[in-house]
N, C-alpha and C positions, 0 to 999 in steps of 0.2 A: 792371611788369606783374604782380606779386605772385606770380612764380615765377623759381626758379633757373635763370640763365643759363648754358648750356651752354659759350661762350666770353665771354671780355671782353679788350678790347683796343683797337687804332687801326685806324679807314678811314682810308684812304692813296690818294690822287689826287695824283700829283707831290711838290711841296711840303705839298698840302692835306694837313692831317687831323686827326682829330677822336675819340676817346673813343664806342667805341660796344660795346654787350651783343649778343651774340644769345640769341636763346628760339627753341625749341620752334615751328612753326607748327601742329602735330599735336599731341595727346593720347588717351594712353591710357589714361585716369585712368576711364571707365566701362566698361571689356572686365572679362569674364568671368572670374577667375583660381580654379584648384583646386587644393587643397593635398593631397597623399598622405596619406590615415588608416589608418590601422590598423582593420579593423572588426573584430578581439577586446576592440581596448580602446576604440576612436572618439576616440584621441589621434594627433594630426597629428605626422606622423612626422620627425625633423630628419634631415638629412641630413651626417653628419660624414665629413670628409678621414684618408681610410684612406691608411697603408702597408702595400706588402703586406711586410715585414717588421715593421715593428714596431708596426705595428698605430694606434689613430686619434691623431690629431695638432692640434693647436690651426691655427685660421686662422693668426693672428697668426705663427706661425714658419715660414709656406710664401716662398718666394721665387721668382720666376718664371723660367723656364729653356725656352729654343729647342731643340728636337731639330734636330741636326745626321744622324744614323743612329738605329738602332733601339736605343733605352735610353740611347744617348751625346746628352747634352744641355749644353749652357752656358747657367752660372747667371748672370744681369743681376740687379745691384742698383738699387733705385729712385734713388739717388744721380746711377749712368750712365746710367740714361734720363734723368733730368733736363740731364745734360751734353751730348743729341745736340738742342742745340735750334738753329732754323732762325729768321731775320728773322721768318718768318709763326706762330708759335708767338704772337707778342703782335700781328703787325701783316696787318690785310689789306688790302694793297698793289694795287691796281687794274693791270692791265698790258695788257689792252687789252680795245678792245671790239668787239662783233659783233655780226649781225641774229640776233634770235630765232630763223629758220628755219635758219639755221646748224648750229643745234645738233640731233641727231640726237635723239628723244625717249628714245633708248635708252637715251643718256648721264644724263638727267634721274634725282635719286635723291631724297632726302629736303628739304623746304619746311622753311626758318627767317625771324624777323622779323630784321632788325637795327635796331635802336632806339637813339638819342642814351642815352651813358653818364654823360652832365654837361651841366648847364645850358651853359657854356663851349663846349662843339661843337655846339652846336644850328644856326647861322648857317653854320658848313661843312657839316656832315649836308644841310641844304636845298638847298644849292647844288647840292652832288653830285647828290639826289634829283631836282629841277627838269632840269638840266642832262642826264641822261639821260632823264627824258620830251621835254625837247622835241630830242634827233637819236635818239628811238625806238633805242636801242641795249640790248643786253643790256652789261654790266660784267663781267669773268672778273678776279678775283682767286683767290689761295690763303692757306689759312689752315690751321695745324697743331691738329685737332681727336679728341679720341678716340685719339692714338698717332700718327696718319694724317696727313699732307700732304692735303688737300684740296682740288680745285679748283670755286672757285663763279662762281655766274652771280647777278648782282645785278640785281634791277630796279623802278623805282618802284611802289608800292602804294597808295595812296590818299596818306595823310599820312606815311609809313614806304616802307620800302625791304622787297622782300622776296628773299630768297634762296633760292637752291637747291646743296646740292652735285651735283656731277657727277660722274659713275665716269670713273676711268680707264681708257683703251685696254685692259688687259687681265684688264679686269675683266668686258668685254661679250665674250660668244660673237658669232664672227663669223655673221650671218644665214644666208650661204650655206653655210655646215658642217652648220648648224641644221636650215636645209632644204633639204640636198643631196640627202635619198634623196625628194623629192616629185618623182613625173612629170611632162614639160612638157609632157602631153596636156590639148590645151584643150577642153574642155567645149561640148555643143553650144548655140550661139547662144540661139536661142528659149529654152530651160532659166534661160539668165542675163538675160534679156529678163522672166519671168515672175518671177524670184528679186527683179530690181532694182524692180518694181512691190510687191511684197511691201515693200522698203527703205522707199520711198513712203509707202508708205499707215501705216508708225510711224515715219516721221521724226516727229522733234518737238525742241522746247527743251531745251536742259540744265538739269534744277531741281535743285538740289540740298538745297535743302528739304525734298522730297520722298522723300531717300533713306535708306533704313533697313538695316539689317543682319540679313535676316529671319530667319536663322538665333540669332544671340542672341536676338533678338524671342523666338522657339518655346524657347530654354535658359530666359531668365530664366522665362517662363509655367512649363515643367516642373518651374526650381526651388520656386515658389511652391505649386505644388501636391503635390509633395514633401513639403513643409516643412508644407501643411495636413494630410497623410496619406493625401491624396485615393490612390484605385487609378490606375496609368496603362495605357492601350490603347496599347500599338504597333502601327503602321498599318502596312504591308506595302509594300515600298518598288515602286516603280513599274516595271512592267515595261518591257524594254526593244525600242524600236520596230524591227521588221525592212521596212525601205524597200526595195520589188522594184524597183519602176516610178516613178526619182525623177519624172518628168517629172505625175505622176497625182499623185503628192505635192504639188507646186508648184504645182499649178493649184487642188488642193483648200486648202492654205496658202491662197493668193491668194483664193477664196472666201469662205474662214473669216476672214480679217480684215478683208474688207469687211462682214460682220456684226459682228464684235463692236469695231472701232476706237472711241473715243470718235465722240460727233454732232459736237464741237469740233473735229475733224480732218477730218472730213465735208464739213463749212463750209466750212473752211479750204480744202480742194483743189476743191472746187466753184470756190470762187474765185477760184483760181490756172488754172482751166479756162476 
């Protein structure tokens, strides 16, 4: 794929398996990054590992230490982390499978590919691949990534398999703790009746084509004109709407976006009428 694989190792079905990489589904290789300058001298500032006794210290002689209490920490050498390794550290072992709605979207965390790692396992990778589109199941294996035991969800992608890790149980805030202090006063009727016509009239497709990130959009623009010496205008941030009478709100909403919706949505619900 002409980029470094974040794990490498065996897909495990039973007996089966086979030599497979994982990558990346994501990248963040065009986001915006800013380095601390100094603007006496306009030299980018390094950042070195301080003691506060004896003062700055090379990378290379730090070694990583767990607080146990406040300042009481134990020191782990790289040696014994390598010695606390698990079957999934090289193997992701399939152990069962589940309907996609199963799994609660909260669980759902970072998208990877997993791709044949040798000619040699191409003909298992398939199988496995085929064999979960056609009983439409999700695959939950784990695999030791990043330090971390991880549990993933595998499933066919066009010609590839695609991945997902999933959080563990106590990783997710329970919903109901979340939004324990929201009152269970229900809203009147007609209000959600006028809200859900609003829904309506911008349902549309998911494009994702289409989608941009307007805010770096307006960063890169500023950098550029930065960078020509252009003056910039700051634009005064938007005030904020004080709604008395939601119900006058909603019906003027509901107004306002039967003008201004696309004619193609227009069509469309004519149609559906």
């Amino acid at each position: 794929m002409g980029r470094r694989p974040v794990w490498q190792g065996y897909l495990k079905l039973s007996l089966v398996n086979c030599p497979v990489a994982l990558f990346n589904a994501t990248s963040g290789a065009n986001d915006i990054h800013f380095h601390m300058i100094n603007p006496k001298t306009n030299n980018r500032v390094r950042m070195t590992p301080t003691d506060p006794d004896t003062g700055p210290i090379e990378r290379a002689d730090l070694v990583k230490g767990y607080e146990i209490e406040k300042n009481r920490y134990v020191i782990v050498t790289q040696d014994e982390l390598d010695a606390v390794k698990l079957e999934t550290t090289h193997t992701l072992d399939i152990e069962r499978f589940v309907e996609a709605t199963d799994i609660d979207r909260l669980f759902w965390n970072d998208p990877y590919y997993l791709v044949p790692d040798d000619k040699s396992g191409i003909e298992a990778y398939t199988v496995i691949r085929d064999a979960l589109e056609k009983t439409n199941r999700i695959a939950l294996g784990r695999v030791v990534m990043h330090t971390r035991e991880r549990l993933m969800a595998l499933e066919p992608r066009g010609k590839g398999i695609l991945v997902y890790s999933l959080r563990m149980r106590d990783e997710v805030v329970d919903p109901k703790k979340a939004f324990g202090g929201i009152p269970s006063a229900k809203p009147d009727h007609s209000m959600i009746e006028v809200a859900e016509k609003i829904i309506e009239q911008r349902a549309g497709a998911f494009e994702p084509e289409k989608l941009e990130d307007r805010y770096e959009k307006a960063l890169r623009d500023l950098l550029r004109r930065k960078e020509r010496g252009e003056k910039l205008v700051v634009s005064e941030p938007p005030e904020r709407s004080n709604v008395i009478d939601l119900m006058d709100a909603l019906r003027k909403s509901l107004k306002n976006e039967g003008r201004t919706r696309p004619a193609a949505n227009r069509v469309r619900h004519r149609a559906k009428g």
